[in-house]
mmCIF file of the C-alpha atoms, coordinates in Angstrom:
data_MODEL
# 
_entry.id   MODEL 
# 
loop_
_atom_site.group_PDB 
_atom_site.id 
_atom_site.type_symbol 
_atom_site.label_atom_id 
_atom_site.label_alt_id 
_atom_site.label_comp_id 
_atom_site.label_asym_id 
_atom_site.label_entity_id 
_atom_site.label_seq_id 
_atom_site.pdbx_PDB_ins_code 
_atom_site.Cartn_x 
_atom_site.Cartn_y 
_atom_site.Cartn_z 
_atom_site.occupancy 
_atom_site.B_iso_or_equiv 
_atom_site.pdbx_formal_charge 
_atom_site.auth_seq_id 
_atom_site.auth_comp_id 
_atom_site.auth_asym_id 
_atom_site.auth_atom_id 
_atom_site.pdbx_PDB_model_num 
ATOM 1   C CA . UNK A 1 1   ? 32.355 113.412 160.009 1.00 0.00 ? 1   UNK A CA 1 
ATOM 2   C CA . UNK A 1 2   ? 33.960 116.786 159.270 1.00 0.00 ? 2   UNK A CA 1 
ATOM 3   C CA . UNK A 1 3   ? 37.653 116.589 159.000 1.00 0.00 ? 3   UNK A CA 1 
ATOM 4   C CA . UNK A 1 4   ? 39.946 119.772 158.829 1.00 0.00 ? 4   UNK A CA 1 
ATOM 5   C CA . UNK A 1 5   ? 43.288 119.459 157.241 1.00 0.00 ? 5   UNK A CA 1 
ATOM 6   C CA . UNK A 1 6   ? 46.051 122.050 157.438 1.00 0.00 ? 6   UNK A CA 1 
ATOM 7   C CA . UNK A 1 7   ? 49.775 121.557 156.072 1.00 0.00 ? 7   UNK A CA 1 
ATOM 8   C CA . UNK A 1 8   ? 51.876 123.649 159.030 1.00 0.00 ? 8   UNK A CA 1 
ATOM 9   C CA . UNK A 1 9   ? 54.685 124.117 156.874 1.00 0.00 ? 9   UNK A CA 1 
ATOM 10  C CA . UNK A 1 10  ? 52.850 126.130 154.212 1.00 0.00 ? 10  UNK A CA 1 
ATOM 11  C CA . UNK A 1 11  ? 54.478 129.551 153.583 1.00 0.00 ? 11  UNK A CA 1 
ATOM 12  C CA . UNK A 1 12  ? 51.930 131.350 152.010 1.00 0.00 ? 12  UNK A CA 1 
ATOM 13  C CA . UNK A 1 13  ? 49.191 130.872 155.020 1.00 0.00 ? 13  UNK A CA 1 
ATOM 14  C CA . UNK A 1 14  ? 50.073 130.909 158.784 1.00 0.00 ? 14  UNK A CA 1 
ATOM 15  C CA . UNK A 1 15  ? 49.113 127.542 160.766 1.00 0.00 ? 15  UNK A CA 1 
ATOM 16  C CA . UNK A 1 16  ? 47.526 129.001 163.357 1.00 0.00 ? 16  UNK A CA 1 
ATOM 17  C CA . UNK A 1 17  ? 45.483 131.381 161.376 1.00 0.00 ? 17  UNK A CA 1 
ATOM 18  C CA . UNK A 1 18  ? 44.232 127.315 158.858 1.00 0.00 ? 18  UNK A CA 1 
ATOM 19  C CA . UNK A 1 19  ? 44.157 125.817 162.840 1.00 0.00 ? 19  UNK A CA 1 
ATOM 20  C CA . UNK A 1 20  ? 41.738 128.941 163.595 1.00 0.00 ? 20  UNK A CA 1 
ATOM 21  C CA . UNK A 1 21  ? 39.241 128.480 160.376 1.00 0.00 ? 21  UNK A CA 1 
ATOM 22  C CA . UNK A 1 22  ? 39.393 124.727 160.913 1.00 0.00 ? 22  UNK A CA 1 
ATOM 23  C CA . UNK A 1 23  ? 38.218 125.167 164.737 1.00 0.00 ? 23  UNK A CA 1 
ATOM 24  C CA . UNK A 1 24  ? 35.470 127.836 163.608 1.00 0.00 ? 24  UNK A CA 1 
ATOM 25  C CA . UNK A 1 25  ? 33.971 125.125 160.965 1.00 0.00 ? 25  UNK A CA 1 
ATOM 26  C CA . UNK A 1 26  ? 33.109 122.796 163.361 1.00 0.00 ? 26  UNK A CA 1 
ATOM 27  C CA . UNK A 1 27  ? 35.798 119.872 162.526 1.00 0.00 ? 27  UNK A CA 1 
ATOM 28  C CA . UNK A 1 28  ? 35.323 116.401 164.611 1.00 0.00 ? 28  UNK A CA 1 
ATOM 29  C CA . UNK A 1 29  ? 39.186 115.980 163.715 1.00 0.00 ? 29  UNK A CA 1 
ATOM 30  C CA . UNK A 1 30  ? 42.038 118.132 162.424 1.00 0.00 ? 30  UNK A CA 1 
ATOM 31  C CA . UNK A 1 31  ? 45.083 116.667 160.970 1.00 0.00 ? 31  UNK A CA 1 
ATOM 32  C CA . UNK A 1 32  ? 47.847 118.468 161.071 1.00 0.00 ? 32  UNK A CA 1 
ATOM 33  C CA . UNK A 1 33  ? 50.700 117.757 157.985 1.00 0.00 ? 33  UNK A CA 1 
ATOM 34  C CA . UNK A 1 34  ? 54.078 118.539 159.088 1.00 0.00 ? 34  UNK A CA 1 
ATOM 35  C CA . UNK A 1 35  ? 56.226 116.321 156.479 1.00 0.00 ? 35  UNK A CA 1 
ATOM 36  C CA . UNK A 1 36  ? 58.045 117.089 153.517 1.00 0.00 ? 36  UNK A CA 1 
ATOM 37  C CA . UNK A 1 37  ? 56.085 116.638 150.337 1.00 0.00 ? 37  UNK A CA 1 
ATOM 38  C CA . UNK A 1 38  ? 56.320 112.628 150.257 1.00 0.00 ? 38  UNK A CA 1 
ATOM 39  C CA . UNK A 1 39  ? 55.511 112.165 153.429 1.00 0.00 ? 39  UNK A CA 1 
ATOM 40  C CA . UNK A 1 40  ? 52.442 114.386 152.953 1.00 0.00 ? 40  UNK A CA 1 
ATOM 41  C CA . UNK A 1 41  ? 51.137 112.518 149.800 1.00 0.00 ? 41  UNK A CA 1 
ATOM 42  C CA . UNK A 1 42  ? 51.499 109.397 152.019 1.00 0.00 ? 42  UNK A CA 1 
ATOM 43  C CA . UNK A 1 43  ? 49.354 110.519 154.844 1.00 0.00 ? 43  UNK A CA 1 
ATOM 44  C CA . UNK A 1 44  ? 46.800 113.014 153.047 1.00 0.00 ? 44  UNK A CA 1 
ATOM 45  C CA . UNK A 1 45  ? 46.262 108.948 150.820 1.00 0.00 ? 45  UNK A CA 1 
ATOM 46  C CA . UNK A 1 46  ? 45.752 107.323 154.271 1.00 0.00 ? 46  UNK A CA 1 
ATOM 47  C CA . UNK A 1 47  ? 43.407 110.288 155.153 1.00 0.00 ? 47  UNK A CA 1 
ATOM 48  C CA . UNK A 1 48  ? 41.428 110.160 151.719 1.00 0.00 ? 48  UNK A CA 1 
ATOM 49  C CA . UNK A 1 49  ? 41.454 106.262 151.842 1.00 0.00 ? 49  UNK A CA 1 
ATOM 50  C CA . UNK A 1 50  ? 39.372 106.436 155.502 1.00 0.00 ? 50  UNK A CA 1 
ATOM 51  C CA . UNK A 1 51  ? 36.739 108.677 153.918 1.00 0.00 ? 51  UNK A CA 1 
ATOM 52  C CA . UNK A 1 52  ? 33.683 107.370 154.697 1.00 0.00 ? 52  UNK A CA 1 
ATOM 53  C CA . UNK A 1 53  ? 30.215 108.506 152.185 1.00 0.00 ? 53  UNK A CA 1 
ATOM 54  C CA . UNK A 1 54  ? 29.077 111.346 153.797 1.00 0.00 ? 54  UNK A CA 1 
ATOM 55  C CA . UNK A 1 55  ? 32.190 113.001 155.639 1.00 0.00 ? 55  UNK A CA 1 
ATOM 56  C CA . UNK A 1 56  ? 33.622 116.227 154.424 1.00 0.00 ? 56  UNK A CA 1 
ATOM 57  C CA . UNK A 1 57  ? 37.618 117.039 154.025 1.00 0.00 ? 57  UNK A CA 1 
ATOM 58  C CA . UNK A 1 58  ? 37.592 120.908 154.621 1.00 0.00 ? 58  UNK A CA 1 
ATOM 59  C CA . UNK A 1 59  ? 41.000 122.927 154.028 1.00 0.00 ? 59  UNK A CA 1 
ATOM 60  C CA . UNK A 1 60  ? 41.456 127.032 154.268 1.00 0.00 ? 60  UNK A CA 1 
ATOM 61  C CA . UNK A 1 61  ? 42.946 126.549 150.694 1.00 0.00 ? 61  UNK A CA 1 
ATOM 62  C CA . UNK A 1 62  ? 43.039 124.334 147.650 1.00 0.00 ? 62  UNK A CA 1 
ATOM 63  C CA . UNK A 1 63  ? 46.532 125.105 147.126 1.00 0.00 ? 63  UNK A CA 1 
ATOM 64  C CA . UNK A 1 64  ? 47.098 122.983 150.762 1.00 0.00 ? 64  UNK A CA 1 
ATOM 65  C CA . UNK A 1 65  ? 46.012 119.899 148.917 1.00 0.00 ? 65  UNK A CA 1 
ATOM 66  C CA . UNK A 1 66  ? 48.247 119.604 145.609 1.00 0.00 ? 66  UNK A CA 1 
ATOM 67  C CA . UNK A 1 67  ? 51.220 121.155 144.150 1.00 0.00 ? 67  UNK A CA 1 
ATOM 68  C CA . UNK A 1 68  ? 49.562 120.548 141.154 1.00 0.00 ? 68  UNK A CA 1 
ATOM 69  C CA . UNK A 1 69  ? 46.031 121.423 138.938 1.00 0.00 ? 69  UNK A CA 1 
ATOM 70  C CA . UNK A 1 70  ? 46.115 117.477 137.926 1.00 0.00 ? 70  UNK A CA 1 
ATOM 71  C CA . UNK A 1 71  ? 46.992 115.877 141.428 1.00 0.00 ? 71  UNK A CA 1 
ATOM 72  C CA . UNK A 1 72  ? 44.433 118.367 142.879 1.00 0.00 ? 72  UNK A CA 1 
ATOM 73  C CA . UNK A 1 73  ? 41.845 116.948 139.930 1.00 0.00 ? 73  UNK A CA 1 
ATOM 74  C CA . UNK A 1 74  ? 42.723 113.357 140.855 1.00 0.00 ? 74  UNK A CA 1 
ATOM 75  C CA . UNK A 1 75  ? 42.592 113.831 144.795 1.00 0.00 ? 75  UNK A CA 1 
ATOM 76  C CA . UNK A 1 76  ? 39.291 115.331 144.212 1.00 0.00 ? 76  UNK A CA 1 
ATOM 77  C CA . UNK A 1 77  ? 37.929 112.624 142.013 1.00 0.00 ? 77  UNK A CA 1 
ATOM 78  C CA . UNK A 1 78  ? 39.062 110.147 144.316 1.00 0.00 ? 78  UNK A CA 1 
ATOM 79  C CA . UNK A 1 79  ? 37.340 112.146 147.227 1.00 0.00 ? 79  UNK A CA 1 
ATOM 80  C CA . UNK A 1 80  ? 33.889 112.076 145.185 1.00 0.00 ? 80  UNK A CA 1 
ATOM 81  C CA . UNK A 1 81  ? 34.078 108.366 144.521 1.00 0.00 ? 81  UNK A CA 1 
ATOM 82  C CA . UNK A 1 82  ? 34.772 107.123 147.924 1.00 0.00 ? 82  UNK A CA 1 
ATOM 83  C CA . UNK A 1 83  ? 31.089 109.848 148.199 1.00 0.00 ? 83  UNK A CA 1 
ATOM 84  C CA . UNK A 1 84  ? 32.752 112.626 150.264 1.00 0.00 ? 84  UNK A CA 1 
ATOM 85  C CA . UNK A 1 85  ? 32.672 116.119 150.044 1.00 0.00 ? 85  UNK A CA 1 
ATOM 86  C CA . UNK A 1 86  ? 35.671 118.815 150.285 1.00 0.00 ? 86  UNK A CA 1 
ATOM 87  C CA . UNK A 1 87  ? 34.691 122.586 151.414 1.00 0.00 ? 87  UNK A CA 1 
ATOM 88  C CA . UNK A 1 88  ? 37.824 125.201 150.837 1.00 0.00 ? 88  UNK A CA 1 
ATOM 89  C CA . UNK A 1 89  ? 36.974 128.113 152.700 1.00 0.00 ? 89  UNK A CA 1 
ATOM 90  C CA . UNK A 1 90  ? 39.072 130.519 150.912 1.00 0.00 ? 90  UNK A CA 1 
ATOM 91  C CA . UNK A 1 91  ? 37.200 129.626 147.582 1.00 0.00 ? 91  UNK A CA 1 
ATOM 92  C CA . UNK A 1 92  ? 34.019 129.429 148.907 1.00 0.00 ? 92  UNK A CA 1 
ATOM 93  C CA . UNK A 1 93  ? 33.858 125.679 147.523 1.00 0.00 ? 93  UNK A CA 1 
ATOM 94  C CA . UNK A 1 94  ? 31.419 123.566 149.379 1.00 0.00 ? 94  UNK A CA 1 
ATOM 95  C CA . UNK A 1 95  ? 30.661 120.677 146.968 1.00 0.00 ? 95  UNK A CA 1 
ATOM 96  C CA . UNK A 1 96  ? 28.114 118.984 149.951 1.00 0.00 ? 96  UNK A CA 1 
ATOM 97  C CA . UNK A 1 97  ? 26.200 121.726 149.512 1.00 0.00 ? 97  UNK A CA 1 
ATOM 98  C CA . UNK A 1 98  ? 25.191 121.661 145.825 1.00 0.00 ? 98  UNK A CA 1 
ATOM 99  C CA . UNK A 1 99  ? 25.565 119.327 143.003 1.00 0.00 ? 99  UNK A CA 1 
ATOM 100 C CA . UNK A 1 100 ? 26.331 121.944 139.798 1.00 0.00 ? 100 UNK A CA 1 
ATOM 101 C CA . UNK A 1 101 ? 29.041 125.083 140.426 1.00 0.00 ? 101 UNK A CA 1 
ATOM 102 C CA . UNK A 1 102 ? 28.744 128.145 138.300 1.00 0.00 ? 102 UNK A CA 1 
ATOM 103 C CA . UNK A 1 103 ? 32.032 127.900 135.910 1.00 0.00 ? 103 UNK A CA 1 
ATOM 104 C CA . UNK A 1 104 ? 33.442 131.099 137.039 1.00 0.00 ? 104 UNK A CA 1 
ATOM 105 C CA . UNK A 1 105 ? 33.754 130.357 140.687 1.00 0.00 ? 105 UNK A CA 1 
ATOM 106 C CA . UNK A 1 106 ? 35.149 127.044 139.188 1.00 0.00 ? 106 UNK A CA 1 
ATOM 107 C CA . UNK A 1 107 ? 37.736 128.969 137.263 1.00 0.00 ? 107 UNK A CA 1 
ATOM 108 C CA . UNK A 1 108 ? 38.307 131.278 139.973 1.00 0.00 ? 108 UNK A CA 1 
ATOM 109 C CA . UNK A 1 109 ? 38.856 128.699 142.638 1.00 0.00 ? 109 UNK A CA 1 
ATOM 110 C CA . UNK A 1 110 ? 41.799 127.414 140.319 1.00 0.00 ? 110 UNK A CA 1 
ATOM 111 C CA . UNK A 1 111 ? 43.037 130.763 138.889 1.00 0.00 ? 111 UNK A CA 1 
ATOM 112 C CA . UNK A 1 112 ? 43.424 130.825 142.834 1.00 0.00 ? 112 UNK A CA 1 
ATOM 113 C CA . UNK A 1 113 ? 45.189 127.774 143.756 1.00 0.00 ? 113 UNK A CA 1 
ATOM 114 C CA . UNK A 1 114 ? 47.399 128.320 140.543 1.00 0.00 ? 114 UNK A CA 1 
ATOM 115 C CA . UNK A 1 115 ? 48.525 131.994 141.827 1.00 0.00 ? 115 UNK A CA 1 
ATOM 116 C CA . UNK A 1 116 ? 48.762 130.264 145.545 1.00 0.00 ? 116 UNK A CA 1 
ATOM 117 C CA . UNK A 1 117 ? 51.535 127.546 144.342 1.00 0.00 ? 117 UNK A CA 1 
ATOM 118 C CA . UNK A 1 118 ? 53.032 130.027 142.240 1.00 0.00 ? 118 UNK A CA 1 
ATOM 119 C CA . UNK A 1 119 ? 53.309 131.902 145.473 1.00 0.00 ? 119 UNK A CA 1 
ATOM 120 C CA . UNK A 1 120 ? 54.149 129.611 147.379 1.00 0.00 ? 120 UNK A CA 1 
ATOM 121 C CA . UNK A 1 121 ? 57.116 127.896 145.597 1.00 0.00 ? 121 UNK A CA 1 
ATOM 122 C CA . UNK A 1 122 ? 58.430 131.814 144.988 1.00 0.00 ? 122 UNK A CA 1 
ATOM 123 C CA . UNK A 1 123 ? 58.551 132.629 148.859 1.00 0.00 ? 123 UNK A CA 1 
ATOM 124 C CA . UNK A 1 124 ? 60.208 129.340 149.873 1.00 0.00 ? 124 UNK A CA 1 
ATOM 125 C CA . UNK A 1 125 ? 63.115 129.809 147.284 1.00 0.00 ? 125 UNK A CA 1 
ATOM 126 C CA . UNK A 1 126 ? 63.693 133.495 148.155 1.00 0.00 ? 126 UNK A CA 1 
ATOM 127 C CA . UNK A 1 127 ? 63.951 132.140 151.590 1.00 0.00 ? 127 UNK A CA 1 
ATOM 128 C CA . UNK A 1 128 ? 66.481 128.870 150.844 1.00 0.00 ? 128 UNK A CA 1 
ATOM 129 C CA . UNK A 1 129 ? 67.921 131.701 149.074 1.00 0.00 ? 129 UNK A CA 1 
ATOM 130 C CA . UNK A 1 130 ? 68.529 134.065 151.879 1.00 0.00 ? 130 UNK A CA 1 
ATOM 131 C CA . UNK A 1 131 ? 68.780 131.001 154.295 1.00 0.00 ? 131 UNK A CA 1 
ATOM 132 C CA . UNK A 1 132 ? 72.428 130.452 151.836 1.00 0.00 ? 132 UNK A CA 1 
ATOM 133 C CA . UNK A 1 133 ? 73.194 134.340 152.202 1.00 0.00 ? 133 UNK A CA 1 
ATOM 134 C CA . UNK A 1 134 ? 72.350 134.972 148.462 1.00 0.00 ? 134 UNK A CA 1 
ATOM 135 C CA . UNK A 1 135 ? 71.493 138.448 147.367 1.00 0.00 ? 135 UNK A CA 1 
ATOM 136 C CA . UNK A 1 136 ? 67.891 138.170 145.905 1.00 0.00 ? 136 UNK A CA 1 
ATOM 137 C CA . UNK A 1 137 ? 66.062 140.915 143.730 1.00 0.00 ? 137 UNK A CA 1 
ATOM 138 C CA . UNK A 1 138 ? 67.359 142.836 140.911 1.00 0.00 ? 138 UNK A CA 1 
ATOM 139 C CA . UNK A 1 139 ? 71.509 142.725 140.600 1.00 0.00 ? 139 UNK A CA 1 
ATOM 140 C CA . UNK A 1 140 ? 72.784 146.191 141.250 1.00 0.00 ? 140 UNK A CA 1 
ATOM 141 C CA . UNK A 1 141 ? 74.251 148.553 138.456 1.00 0.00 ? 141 UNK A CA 1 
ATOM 142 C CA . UNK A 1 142 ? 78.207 148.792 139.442 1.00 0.00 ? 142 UNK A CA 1 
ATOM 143 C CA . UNK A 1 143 ? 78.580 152.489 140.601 1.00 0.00 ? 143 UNK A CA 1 
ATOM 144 C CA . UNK A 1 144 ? 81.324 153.076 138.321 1.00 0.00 ? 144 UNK A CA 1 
ATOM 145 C CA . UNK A 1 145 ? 78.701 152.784 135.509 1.00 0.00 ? 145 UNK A CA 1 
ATOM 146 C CA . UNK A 1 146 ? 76.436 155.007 137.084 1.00 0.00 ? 146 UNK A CA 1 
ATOM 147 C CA . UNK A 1 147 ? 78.808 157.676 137.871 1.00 0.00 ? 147 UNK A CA 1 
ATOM 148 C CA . UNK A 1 148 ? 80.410 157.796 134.010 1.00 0.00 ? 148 UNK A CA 1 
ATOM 149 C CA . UNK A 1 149 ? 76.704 157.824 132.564 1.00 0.00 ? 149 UNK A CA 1 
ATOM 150 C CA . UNK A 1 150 ? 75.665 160.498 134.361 1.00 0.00 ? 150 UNK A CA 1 
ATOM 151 C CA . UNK A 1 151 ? 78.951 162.231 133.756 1.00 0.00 ? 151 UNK A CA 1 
ATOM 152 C CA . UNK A 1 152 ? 78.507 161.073 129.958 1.00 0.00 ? 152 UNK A CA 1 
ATOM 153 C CA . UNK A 1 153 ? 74.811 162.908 130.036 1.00 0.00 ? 153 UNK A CA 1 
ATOM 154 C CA . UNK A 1 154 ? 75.785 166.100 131.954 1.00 0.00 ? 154 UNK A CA 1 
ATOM 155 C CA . UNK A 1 155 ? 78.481 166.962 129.249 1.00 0.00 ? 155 UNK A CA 1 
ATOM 156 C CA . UNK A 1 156 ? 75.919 167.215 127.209 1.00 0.00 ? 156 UNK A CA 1 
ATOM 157 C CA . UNK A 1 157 ? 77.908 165.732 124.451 1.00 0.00 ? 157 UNK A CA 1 
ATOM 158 C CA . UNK A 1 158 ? 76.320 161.909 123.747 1.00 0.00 ? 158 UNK A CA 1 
ATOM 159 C CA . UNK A 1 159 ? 72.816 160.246 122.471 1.00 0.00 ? 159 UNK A CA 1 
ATOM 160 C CA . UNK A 1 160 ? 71.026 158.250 125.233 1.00 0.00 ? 160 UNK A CA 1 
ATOM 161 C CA . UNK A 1 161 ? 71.945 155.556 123.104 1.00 0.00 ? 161 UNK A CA 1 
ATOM 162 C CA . UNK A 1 162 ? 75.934 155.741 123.318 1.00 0.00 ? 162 UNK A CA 1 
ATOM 163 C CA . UNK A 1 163 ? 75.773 156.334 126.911 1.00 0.00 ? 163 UNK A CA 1 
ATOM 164 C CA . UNK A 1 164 ? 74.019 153.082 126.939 1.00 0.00 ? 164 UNK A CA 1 
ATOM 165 C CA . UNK A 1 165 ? 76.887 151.658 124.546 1.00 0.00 ? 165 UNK A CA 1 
ATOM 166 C CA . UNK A 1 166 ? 79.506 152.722 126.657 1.00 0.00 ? 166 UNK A CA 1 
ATOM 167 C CA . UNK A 1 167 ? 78.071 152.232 130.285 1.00 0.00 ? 167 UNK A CA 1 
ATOM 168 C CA . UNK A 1 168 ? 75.273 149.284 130.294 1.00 0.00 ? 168 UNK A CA 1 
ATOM 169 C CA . UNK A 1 169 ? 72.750 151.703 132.034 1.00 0.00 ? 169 UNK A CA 1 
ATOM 170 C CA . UNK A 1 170 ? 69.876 151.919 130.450 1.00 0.00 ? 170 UNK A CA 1 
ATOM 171 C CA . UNK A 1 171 ? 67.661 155.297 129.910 1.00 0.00 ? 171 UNK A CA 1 
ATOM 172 C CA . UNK A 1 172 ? 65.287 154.742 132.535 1.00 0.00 ? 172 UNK A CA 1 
ATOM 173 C CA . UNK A 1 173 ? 68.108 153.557 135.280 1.00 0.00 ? 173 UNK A CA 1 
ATOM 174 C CA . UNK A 1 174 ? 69.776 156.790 133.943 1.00 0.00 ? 174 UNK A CA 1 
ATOM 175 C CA . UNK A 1 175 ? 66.746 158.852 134.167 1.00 0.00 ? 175 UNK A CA 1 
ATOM 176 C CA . UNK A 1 176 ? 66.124 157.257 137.977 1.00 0.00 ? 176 UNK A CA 1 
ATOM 177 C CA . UNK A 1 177 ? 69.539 158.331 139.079 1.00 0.00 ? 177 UNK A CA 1 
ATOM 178 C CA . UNK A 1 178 ? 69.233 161.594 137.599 1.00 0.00 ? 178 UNK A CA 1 
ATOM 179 C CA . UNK A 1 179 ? 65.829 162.296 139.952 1.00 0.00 ? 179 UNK A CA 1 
ATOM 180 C CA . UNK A 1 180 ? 67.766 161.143 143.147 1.00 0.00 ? 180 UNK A CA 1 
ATOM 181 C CA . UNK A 1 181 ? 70.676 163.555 142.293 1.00 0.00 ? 181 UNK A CA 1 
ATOM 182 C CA . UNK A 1 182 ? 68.125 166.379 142.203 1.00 0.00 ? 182 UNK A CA 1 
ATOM 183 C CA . UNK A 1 183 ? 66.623 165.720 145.347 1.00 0.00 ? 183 UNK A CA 1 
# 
């Protein structure tokens, strides 16, 4: 039995783009996770538990199946003892298809899902944090700073370095400014 699995609340991959890959692999059955993270553990362990020898797990990503490198390496152990298979298509991992895995597509696949949760847990917090009304990205220079350093550096009579002293604004914020003035 080929079973697709797709979390829809994952921000880095659009569910209907995982429902779309699951549908073109040929899945008998699709679960779809829409929990928070405990109730996902719960039900992807009810899903791993009816593995049967022989049936695959396929996901669009690795990084749909842990948060972690470890719980990923213990959900796939427990995957290949119950004598299932897992196929990610995004990593090109198929592991019904062949017994031994070259170690850079090994290393790649995780270099992946490490970058993915990275990703992922990035994206959601910039969006709780926009969700609040929080200002994300770099915190502005105050324009009263700006305005004295590049008075400070048109009189022609301080170092880079004391207009830095005096105003907070580094060289290359200075030198920035300066190339928007002249435009």
């Amino acid at each position: 039995m080929i079973i697709g699995y797709l979390r829809e609340a994952n921000i880095n991959i659009d569910y209907r783009k995982q429902l779309a890959q699951l549908q073109q692999k040929n899945c008998t059955e699709i679960v779809v996770e829409t929990g928070h993270s405990n109730q996902q553990d719960e039900q992807l362990d009810r899903l791993v538990h009816r593995l049967k020898e022989g049936d695959k797990l396929v996901v669009v990503k690795l990084a749909v199946l842990a948060d972690s490198i470890r719980s990923l390496a213990e959900l796939l152990e427990k995957i290949h003892q119950k004598g299932a298979f897992i196929q990610s298509i995004d990593e090109k991992i198929d592991t019904s298809e062949t017994t031994k895995y070259d170690l850079l597509d090994v290393v790649s696949g995780l270099a992946n899902f490490h970058r993915d949760k990275i990703s992922e847990k990035t994206r959601k917090g910039l969006h709780e944090a926009k969700s609040r009304g929080a200002n994300t990205g770099r915190p502005r220079k105050p324009n009263a700073n700006v305005k004295r350093a590049l008075s400070l550096y048109s009189s022609k009579k301080y170092s880079l370095q004391e207009i830095k002293e005096q105003t907070g604004i580094s060289k290359s914020t200075l030198y920035r400014y300066l190339e928007r003035s002249e435009s």
